[in-house]
N, C-alpha and C positions, 0 to 999 in steps of 0.2 A: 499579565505576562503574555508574550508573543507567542505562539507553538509554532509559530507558521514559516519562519526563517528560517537559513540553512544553517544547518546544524553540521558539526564534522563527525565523524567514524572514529571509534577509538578501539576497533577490533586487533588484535594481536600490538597493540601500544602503535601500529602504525597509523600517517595519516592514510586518508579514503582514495581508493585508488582513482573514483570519479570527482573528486575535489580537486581542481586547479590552484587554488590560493586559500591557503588559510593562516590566521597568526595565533589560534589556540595552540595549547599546547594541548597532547592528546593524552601525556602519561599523566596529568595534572588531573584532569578530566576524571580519568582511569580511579586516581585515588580518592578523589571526592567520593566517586559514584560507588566506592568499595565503602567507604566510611559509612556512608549516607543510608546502604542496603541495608547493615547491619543493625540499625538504629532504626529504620521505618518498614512495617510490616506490609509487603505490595499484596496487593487481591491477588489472587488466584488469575485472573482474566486481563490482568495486565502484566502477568508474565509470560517471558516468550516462551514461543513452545518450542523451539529447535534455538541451537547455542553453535558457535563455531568451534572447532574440531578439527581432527586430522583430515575427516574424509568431508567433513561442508565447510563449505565459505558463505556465508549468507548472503552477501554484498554481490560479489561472481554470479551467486541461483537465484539469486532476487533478480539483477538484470537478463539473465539467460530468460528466466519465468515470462517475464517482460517483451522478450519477444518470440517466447510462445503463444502467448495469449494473442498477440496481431496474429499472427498466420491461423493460430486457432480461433479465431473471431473471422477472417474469410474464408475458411475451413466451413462453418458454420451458416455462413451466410450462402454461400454457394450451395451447400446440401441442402436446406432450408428452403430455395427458389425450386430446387431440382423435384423434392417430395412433393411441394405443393404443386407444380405442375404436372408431376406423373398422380398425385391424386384426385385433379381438373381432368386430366385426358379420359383416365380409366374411369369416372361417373360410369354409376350403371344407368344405361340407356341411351349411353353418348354416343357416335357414330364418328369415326374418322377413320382416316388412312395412315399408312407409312410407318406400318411395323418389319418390313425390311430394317429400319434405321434404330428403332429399340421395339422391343417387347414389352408389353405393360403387366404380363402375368405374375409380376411379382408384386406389384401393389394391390393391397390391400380393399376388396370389393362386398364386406360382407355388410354386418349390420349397420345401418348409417348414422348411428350414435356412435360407436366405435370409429368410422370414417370422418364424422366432424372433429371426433379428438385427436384426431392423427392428423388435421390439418391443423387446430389449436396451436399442438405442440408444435409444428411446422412454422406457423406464422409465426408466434411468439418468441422462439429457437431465431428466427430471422429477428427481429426486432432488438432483443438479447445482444443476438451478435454484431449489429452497430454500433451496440453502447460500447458493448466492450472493446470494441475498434477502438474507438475515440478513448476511452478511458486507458489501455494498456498504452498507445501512444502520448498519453497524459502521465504514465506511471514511469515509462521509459525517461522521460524527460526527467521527473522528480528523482528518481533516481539518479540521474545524471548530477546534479545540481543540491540534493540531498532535502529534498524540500518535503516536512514527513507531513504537510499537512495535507500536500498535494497526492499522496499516495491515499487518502481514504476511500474517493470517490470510484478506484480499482477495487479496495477491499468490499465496499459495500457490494458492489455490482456483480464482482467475479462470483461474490458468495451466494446471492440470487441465481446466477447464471448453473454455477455448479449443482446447484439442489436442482435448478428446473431442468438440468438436460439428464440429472440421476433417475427423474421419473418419467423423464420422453425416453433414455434407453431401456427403462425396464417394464413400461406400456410396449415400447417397437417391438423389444424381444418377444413379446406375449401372444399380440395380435396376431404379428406375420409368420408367414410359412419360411425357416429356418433351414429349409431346403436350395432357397436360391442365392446365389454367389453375393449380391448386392449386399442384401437384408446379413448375410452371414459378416461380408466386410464390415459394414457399418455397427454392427454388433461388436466387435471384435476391437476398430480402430477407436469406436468412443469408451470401454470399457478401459484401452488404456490410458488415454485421453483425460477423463474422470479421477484418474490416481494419483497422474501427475496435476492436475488443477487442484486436487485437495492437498498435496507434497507441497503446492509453489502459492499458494494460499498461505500455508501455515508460514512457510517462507517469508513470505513480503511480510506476514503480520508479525512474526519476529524481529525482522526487521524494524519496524516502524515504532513498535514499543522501544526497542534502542535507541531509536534518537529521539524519541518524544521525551522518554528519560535522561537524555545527556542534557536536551535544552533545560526542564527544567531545573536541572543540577547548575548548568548555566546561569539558568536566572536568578537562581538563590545566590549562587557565588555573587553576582553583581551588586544583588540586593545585599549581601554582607561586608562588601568592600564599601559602597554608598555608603552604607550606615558606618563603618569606623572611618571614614572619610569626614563625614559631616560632624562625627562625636571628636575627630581631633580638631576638627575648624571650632568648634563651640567651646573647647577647652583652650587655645590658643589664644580665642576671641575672650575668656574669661578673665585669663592669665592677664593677658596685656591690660584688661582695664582695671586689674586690681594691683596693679603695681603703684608701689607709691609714689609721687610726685615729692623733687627736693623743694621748697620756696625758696624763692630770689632773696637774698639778705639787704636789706635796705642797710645805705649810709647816710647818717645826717649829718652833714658840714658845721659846723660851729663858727660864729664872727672870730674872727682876731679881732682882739681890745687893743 
């Protein structure tokens, strides 16, 4: 079976509002997959965890998600460059000028095990947020086109991404002095940042169990029309050879005497 091709949306019996062409039918689809639930027991983990409703559209917050995560991916890369080099300038023991232009007293200068981790997070917080440049613009497409195989490599990634920036906000919060305007923003903007990446997570990955289940419903449907397809060719083909043949009646001519 394929997982990997486009699959159509069968939310509210309508077709997918980012589907151009399709010749499924979706309430078809709809009733299979109602039949099908009730007879097969799914895990726990491949049920979705958020369903569409009055107040969500999954399909709407999956794409919305989709272009949060770009702007929160150079959101991340720019703070990322910013931290690591206000924690290069302010080295203790460093020497330089041009604190008319920023102040370095909010960065962090104590113990240097402490300051190597707060670069860690930094670089790797950078690193992180490359992937997930390329991967949300990977996810916006599949979305677009409905492609659920192409959505993993966002899910895998965002979900690394979201744990590792849970524990670089709650090291920043610890370390730094909460006193100064920066360290207060950036506490503040990732903390909300963090709710909506776990809100638009569960999001996508509800999504994605949706159509990975319509295709298989799809593919069984296929595979059971195949099969009474080829079981009426083999009984046609039966038919026909067990029919009886009439014999030709022979005439023998006789001499006239």
């Amino acid at each position: 079976m394929n997982y990997g091709r486009k699959t159509p949306s069968t939310y509210r019996s309508n077709h997918s509002v980012y589907s151009h062409t399709t010749g499924r039918s979706s309430t078809n689809l709809h009733s299979i997959k109602s039949r099908s639930m009730r007879s097969v027991r799914v895990p726990w983990y491949q049920r979705p965890i958020l369903k569409n409703n009055q107040y969500i559209d999954i399909q709407k917050n999956s794409m919305l998600i989709g272009i949060f995560a770009i702007f929160l991916a150079l959101f991340t890369i720019g703070t990322a460059i910013f931290d690591i080099y206000c924690l290069a300038m302010a080295a203790p023991g460093s020497t330089h000028y041009g604190y008319y232009i920023i102040s370095y007293e909010f960065v962090y200068v104590g113990n240097k095990f402490v300051r190597n981790m707060l670069i860690v997070f930094a670089l790797f917080s950078l690193i992180l947020g490359i992937v997930i440049l390329f991967t949300s613009i990977l996810l916006v497409i599949a979305l677009r086109k409905e492609y659920e195989r192409k959505i993993l490599p966002w899910l895998n990634t965002f979900a690394v991404f979201t744990i590792w920036r849970s524990l670089a906000l709650i090291f920043f919060a610890i370390v730094n002095d909460l006193i100064f305007a920066y360290n207060i923003i950036m506490v503040l903007l990732w903390s909300v940042a963090l709710v909506v990446c776990i809100y638009g997570w569960c999001v996508v990955y509800s999504l994605f169990l949706e159509l990975t289940n319509l295709t298989k419903l799809e593919d069984l449907a296929h595979l059971r029309m195949g099969t009474m397809a080829s079981l009426h060719a083999s009984a046609a083909n039966s038919l026909a050879g067990s029919r009886p043949t009439t014999p030709h009646s022979t005439v023998s001519t006789m001499p006239v005497g």
